[in-house]
C-alpha positions as CSV (number, residue, x, y, z in Angstrom):
1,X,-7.9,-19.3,-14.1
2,X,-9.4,-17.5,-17.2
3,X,-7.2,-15.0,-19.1
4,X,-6.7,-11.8,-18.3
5,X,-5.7,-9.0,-20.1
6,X,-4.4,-5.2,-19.1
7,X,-3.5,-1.9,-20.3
8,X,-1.4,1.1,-19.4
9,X,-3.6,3.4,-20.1
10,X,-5.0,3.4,-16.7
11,X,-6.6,7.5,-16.1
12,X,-6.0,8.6,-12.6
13,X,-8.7,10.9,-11.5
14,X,-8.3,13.5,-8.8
15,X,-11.2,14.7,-7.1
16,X,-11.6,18.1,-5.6
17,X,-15.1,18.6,-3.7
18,X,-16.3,22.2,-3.7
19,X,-16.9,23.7,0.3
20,X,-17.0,26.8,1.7
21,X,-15.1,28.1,4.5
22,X,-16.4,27.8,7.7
23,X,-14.6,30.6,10.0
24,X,-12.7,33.7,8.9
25,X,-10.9,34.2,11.9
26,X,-7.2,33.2,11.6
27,X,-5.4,31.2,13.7
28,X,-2.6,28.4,13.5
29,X,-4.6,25.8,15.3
30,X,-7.6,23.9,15.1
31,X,-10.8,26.3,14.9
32,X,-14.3,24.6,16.4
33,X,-17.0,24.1,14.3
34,X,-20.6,23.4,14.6
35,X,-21.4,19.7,13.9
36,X,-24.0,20.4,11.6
37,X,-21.9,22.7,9.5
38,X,-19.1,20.1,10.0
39,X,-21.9,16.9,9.0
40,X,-22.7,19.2,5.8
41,X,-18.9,19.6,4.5
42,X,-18.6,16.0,4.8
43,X,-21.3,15.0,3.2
44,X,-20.5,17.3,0.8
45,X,-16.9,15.9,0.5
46,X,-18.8,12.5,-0.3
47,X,-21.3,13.6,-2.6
48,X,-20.1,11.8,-5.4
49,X,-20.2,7.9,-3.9
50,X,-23.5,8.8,-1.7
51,X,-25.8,6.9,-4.1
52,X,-27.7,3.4,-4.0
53,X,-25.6,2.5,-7.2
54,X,-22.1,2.8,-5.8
55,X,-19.8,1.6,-3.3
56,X,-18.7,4.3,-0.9
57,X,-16.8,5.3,2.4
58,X,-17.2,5.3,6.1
59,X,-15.6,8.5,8.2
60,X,-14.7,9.3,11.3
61,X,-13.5,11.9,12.6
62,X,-11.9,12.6,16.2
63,X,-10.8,15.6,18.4
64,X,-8.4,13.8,21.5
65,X,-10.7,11.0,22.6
66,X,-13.9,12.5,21.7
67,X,-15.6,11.3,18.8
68,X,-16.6,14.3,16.6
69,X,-18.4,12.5,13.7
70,X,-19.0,8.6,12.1
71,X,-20.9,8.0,9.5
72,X,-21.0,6.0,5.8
73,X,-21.4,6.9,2.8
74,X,-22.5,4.8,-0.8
75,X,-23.0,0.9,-0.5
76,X,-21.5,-2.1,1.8
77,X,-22.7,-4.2,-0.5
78,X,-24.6,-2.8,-4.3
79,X,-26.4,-5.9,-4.8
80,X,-28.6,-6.3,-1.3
81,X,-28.6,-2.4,-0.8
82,X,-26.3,-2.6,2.8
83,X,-25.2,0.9,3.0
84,X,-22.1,1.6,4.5
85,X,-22.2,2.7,7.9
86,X,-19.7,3.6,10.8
87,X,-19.8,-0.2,12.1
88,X,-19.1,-1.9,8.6
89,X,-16.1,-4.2,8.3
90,X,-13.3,-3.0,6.0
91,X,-9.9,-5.0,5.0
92,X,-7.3,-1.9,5.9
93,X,-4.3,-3.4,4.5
94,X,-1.6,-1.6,5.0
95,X,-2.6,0.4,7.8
96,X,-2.7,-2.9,9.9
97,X,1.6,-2.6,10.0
98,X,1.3,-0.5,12.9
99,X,-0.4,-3.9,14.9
100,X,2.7,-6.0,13.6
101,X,5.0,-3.3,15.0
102,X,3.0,-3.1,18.4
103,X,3.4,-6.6,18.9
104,X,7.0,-6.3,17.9
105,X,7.1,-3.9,20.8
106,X,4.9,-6.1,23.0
107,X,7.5,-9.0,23.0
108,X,10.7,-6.8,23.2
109,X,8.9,-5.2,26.6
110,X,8.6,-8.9,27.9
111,X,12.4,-9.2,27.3
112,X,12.3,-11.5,24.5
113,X,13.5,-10.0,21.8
114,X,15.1,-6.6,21.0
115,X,14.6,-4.5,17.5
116,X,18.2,-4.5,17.4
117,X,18.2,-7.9,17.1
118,X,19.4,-9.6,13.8
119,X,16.4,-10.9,12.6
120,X,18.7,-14.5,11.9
121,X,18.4,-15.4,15.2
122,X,14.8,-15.9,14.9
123,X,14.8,-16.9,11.2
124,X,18.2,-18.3,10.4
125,X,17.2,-19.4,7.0
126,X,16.1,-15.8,5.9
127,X,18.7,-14.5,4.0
128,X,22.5,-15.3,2.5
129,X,24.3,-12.7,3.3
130,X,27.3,-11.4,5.5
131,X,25.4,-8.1,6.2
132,X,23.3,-7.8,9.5
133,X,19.5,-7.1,8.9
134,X,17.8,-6.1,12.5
135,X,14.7,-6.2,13.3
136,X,14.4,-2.4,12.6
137,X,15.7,-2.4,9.2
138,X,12.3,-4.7,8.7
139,X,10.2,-2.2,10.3
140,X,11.8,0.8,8.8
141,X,11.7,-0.4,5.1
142,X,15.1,-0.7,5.1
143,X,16.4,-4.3,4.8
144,X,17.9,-4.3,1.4
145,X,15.6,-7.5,0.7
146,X,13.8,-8.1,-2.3
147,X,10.0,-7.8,-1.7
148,X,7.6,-10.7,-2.4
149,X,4.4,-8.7,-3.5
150,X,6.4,-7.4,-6.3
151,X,8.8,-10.6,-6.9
152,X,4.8,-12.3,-7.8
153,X,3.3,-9.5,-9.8
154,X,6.7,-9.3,-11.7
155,X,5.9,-12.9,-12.4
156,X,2.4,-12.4,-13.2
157,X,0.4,-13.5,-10.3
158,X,-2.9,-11.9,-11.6
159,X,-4.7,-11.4,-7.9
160,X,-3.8,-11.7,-4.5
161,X,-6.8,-14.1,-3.9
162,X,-5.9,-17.4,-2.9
163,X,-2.2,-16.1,-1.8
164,X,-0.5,-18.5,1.3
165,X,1.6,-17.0,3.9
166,X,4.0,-20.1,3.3
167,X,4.7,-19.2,-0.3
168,X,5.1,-15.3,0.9
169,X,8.1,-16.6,3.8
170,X,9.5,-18.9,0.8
171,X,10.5,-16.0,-1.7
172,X,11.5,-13.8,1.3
173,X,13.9,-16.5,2.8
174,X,15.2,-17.7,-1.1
175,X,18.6,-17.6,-2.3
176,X,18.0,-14.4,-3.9
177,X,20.7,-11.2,-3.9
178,X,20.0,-8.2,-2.1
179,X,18.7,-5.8,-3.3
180,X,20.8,-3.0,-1.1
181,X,22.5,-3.1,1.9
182,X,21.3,-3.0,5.0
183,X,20.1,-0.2,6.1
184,X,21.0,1.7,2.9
185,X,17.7,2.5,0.5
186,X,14.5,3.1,2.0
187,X,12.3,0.7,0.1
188,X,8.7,0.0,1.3
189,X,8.6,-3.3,1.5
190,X,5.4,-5.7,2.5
191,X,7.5,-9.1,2.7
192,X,9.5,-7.4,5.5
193,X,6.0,-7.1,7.8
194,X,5.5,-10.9,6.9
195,X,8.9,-11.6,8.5
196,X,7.8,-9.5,11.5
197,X,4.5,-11.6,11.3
198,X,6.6,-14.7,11.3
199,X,9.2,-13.6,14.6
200,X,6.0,-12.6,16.4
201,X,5.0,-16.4,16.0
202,X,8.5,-17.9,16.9
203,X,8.8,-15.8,19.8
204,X,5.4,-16.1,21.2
205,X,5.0,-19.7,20.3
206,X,1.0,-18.5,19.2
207,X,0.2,-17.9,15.1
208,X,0.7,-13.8,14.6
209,X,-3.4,-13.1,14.4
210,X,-3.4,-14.6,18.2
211,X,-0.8,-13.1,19.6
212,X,-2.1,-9.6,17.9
213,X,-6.1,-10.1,19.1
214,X,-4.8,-10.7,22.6
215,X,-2.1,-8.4,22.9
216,X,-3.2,-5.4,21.2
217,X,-6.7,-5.5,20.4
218,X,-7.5,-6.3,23.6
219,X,-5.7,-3.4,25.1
220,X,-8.2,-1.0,23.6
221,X,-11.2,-2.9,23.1
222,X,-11.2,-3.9,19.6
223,X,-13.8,-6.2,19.8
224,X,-14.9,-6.0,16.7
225,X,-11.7,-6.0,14.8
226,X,-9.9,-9.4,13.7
227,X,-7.0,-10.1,11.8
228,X,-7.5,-12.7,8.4
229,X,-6.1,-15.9,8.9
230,X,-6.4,-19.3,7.0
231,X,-7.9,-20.8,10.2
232,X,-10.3,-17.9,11.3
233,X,-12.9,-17.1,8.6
234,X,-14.1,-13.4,8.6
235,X,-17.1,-12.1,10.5
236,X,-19.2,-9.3,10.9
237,X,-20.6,-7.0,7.9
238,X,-18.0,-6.6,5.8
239,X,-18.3,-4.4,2.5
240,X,-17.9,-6.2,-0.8
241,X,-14.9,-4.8,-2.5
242,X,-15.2,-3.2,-6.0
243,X,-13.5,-1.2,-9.0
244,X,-15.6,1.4,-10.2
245,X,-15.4,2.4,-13.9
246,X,-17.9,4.8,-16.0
247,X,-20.3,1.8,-17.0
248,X,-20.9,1.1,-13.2
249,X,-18.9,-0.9,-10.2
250,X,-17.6,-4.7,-10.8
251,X,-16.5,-6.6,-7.9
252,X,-13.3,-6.8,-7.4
253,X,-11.2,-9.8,-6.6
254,X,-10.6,-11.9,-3.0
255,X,-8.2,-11.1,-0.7
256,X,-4.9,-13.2,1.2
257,X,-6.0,-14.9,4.3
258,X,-2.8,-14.0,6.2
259,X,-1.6,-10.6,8.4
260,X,1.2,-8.8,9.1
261,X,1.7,-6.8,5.9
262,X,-2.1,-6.6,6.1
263,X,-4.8,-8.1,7.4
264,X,-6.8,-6.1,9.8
265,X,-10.2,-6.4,9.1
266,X,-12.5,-3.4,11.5
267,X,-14.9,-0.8,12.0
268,X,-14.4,3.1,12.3
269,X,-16.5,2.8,15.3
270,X,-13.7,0.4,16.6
271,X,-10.5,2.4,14.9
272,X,-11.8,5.0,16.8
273,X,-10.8,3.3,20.2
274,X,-7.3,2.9,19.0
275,X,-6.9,6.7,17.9
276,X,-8.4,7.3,21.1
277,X,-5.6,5.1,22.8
278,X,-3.0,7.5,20.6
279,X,-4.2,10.5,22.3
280,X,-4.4,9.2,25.4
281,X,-0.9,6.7,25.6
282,X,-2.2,4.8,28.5
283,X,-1.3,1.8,27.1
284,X,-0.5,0.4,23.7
285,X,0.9,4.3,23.1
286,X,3.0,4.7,26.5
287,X,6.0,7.0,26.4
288,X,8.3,4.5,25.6
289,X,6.5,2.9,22.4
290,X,5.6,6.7,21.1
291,X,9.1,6.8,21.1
292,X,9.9,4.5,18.6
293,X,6.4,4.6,16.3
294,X,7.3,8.6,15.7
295,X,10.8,7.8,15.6
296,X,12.0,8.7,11.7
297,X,14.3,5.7,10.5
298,X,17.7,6.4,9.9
299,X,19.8,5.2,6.5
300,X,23.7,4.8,6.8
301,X,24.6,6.6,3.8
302,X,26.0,8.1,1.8
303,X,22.9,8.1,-0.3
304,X,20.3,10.5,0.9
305,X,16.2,9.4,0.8
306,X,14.7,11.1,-2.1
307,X,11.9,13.1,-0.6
308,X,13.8,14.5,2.7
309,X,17.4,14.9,0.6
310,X,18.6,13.8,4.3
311,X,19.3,10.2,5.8
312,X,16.3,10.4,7.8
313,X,13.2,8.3,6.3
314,X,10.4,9.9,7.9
315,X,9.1,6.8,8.4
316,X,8.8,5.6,11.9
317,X,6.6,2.5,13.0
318,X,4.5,1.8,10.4
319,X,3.6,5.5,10.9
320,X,4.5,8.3,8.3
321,X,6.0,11.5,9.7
322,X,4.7,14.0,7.7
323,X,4.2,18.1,7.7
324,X,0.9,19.8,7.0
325,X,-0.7,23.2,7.6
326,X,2.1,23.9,9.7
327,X,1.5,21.1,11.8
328,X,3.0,17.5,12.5
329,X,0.9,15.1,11.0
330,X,0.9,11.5,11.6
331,X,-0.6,9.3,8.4
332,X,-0.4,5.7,6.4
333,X,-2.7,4.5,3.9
334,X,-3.9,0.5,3.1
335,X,-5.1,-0.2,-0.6
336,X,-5.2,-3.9,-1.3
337,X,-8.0,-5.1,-4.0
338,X,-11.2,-2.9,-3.9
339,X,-10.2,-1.5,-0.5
340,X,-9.2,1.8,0.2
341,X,-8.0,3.1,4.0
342,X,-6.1,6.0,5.4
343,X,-5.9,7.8,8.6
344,X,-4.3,11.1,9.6
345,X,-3.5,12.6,13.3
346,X,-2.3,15.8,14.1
347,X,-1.0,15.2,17.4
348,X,-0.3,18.7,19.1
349,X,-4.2,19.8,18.1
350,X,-5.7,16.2,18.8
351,X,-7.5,15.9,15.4
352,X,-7.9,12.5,13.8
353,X,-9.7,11.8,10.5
354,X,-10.0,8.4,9.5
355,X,-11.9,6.9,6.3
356,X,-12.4,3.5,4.7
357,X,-13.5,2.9,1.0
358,X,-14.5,-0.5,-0.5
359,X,-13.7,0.8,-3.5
360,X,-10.3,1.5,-5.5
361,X,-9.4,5.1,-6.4
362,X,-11.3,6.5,-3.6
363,X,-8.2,9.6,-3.5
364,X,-8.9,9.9,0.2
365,X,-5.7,12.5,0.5
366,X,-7.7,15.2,-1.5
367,X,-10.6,14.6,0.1
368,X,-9.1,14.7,4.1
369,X,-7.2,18.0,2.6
370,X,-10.7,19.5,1.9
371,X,-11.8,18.4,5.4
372,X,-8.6,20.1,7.2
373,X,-8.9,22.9,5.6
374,X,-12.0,23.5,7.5
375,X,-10.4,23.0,10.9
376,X,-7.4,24.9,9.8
377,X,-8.8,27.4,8.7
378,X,-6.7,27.8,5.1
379,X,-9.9,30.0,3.4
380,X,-9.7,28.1,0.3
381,X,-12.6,27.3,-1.8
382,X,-11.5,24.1,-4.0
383,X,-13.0,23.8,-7.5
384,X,-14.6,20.3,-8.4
385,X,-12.2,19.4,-11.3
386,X,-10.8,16.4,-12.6
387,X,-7.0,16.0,-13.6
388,X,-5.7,13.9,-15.7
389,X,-2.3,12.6,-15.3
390,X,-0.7,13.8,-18.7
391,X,3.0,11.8,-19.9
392,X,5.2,12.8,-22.5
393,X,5.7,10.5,-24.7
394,X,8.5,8.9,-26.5
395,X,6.8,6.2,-28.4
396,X,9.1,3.3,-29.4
397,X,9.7,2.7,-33.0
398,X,8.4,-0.3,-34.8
399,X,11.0,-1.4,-35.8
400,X,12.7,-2.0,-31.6
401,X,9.6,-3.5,-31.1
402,X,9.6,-6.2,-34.0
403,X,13.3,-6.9,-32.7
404,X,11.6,-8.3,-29.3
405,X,9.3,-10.7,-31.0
406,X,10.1,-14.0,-29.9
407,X,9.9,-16.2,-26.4
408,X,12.4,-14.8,-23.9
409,X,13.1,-16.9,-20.8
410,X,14.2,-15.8,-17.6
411,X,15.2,-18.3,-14.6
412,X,15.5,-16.1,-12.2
413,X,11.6,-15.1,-12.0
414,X,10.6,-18.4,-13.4
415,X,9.2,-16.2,-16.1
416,X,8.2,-16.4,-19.8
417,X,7.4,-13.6,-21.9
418,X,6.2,-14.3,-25.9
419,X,6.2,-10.6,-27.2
420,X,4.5,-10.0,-30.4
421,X,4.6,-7.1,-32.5
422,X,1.0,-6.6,-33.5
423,X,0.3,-3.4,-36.6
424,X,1.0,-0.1,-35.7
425,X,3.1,0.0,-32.8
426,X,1.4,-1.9,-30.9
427,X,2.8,-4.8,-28.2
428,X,1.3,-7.9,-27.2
429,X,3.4,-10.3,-23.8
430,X,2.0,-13.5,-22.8
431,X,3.4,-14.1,-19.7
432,X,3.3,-17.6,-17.6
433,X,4.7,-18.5,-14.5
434,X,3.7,-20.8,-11.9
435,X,2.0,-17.9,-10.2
436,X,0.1,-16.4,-13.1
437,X,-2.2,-19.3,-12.7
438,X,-2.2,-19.0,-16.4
439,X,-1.8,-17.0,-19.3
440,X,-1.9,-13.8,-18.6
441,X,-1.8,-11.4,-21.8
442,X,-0.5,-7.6,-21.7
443,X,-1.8,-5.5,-24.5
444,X,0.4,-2.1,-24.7
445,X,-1.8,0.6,-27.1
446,X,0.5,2.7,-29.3
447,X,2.3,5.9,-28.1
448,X,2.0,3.7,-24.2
449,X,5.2,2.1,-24.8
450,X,7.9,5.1,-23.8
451,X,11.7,5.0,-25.0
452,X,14.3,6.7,-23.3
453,X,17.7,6.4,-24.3
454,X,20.7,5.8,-21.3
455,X,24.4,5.5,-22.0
456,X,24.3,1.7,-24.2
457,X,21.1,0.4,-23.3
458,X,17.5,1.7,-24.3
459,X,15.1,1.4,-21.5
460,X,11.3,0.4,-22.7
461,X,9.2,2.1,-20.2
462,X,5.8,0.0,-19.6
463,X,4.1,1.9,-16.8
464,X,5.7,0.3,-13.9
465,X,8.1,-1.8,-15.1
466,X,10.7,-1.1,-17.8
467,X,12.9,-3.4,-20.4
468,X,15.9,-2.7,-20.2
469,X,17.5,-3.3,-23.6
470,X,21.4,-3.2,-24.5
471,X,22.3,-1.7,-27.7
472,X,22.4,-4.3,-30.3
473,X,22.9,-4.4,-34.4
474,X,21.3,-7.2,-35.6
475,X,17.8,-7.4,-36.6
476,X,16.8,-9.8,-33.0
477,X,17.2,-8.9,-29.5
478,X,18.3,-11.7,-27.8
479,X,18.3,-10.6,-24.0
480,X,17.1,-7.9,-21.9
481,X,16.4,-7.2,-18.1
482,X,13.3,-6.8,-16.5
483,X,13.7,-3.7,-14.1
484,X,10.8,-3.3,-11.3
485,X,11.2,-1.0,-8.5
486,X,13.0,-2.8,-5.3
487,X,14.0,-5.8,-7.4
488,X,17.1,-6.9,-8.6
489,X,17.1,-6.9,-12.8
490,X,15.7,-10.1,-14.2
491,X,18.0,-11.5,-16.8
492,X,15.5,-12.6,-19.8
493,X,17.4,-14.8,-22.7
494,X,15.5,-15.7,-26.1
495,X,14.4,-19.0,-26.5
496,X,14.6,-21.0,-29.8
């Protein structure tokens, strides 16, 4: 595995696409428009990736079961010129959790199971801990387990390519602490979907993508769709995955060959159906599963979640419960290397907009906001700008960061970090691990490297993750923590 190096300095560009209101007339629901004039805002919303040189999107959009508009935009594929079209294959990664949650649902209809259900009885080896974690805490993203996906990039795993579902049910089921109660925090949290994966395949007695393709696919006709698996090699015209920068589009890296977290590989064409199913509830959306999937999860307390300052999550199963233009709104998002995927219903007007991008930063939110707007009828003309995310920084003195210089060690993550104090504030960590495949060298610019000062320790902040420092008086630091979000600290000690 060849070295790879990364910077902080990451800009995150927000695109706004210029459109003119269709209507005037104002009203609270969802105004009709003429499918040219709808065709021409789209296209218009997509301008900037519609080009032989780039990797693009494909769109759909829905009103109930009728489809309104499909189309692609940019590339499938740059090198053979494959554009993207409504029946190109996209990876949708996160937006497959709503198939692990049907099939969740699937089982507990047949009687074997119940989301109440401590998930121990299925996976006794899961966890050490006197607390009961139920199947819903898993669903909900609220376990209190420590999450694989960022136990491995905390330990440096470089790419997802290559990735086993046995080494994903190994760090879920280790001898590590939690990170919360049960039913506590709201932390999303992919490792708890490949537990969900895992009790689908006890249960059943068939591997999850089997049990998915026959159980829920099926249902609504999803013949084109499949779920990655190490025994079922993809099919069908799949885009090639890329990350676009200013000197043109690089392909990005290979993807697991597992589902549950992820996984579903499909077609807007054949997304479609499954909206359509939403709408409808004649099967896979009867009254009974609606209930649960637009259900908001419930903490215990006493903390409140963050964004509703209640203990209500607004996430129901695998499905987002969100507000816009006045209206309830139904939406998740998938981003998993190169690939880009979200989906918003409003279910009381029957609108559905749906988009996949084999490309990162595709900023699909801004883009479905200039689309609603249209049907909403919010007169807005949006200015093409570009913002820049701007930070205040703190930048760390030299002389904290020549005090880190050294080989720190830490068990825990089966981790090492040599930090070297390059001239002019700058910071250099080589990290290796078993799953970096590698060194893997991190190259923090000057003024990137933000200090913020908290009762006895100083906290390094290093986009993501921060070092958490204790006040010390000698010239060396000889131990700090590694904080990442929905982790528990990582105890680093010097080495000599």
């Amino acid at each position: 595995m060849p070295k790879t190096t990364t910077t902080y300095t990451k800009k995150f560009m927000v695109l706004a696409c210029s459109i003119l209101s269709l209507s005037t007339g104002i009203s609270s629901g969802v105004q009709p428009l003429d499918p040219s004039e709808l065709k021409a805002a789209i296209d218009g919303v997509f301008a900037d990736v519609n080009n032989p040189s780039s990797p693009g999107c494909s769109v759909g959009i829905q009103k109930g079961q009728e489809t309104l508009f499909s189309a692609g935009y940019g590339m499938a594929d740059i090198d053979t010129a494959r554009p993207n079209d409504a029946d190109t294959h996209f990876n949708i990664a996160s937006m497959s959790k709503q198939f692990t949650v049907l099939s969740i649902l699937a089982l507990q209809a047949d009687g074997k199971l119940s989301v109440d259900d401590d998930i121990r009885k299925y996976i006794p080896e899961v966890i050490k801990t006197d607390d009961i974690v139920k199947i819903s805490h898993l669903i909900h993203h609220t376990s209190g387990l420590m999450d694989y996906v960022r136990y491995l990039f905390a330990a440096g795993l470089p790419e997802f390519e290559g990735l086993k579902r046995d080494l994903a049910i190994e760090i879920m089921t280790g001898d590590f602490p939690m990170v919360s109660p049960a039913g506590a925090v709201y932390s999303y949290n992919n490792g708890a979907y490949v537990l969900l994966a895992e009790i689908v395949k006890r249960v059943s007695g068939q591997d999850f993508e089997t049990f998915a393709r026959g159980h829920i696919l099926s249902q609504v006709d999803m013949q084109s769709s499949y779920f990655r698996s190490e025994n079922d090699p993809s099919f069908g015209r799949v885009a090639t995955p890329y990350i676009k920068r200013k000197e043109g589009s690089t392909k990005a890296g290979g993807s697991v060959n597992y589902s549950g977290d992820g996984g579903l590989v499909t077609t807007i064409n054949d997304f479609l159906k499954y909206t359509a199913e939403i709408h409808k509830g004649a099967t896979l959306w009867n009254d009974k599963n609606r209930r649960f999937l637009t259900t908001s999860g419930q903490l215990t307390g006493p903390t409140v979640h963050p964004n509703t300052g209640t203990l209500k999550t607004n996430y129901g199963g695998a499905i987002q419960l969100e507000t816009a233009h006045g209206e309830e709104m139904l939406v998740h998002s998938g981003s998993i290397d190169g690939f880009n995927a979200l989906f918003q219903i409003y279910p009381d007007q029957g609108l559905t907009l749906v988009a996949f991008c084999n490309f990162e930063d595709a900023n699909l939110p801004s883009r479905f906001t200039a689309i609603t707007d249209l049907f909403f009828d919010q007169k807005k003309k949006l200015e093409k700008t570009e913002h820049e995310e701007k930070h205040v920084h703190n930048p760390a003195p030299e002389s904290l960061i020549a005090a880190l210089s050294g080989t720190f060690k830490s068990d825990v993550l089966k981790t090492t970090y040599d930090i070297e104090s390059l001239s002019d504030g700058q910071m250099l960590i080589t990290l290796t691990s078993p799953y970096s495949g590698g060194p893997v060298r991190i190259e923090l610019p000057k003024g990137s490297i933000q200090i913020t000062q908290k009762s006895s320790d100083q906290i390094l902040s290093l986009g993501y993750n921060k070092i958490v420092i204790p006040k010390q008086s000698g010239p060396l630091i000889n131990n700090f923590s590694l904080r990442v979000p929905s982790l528990p600290d990582f105890i680093f000690n010097r080495v000599e």
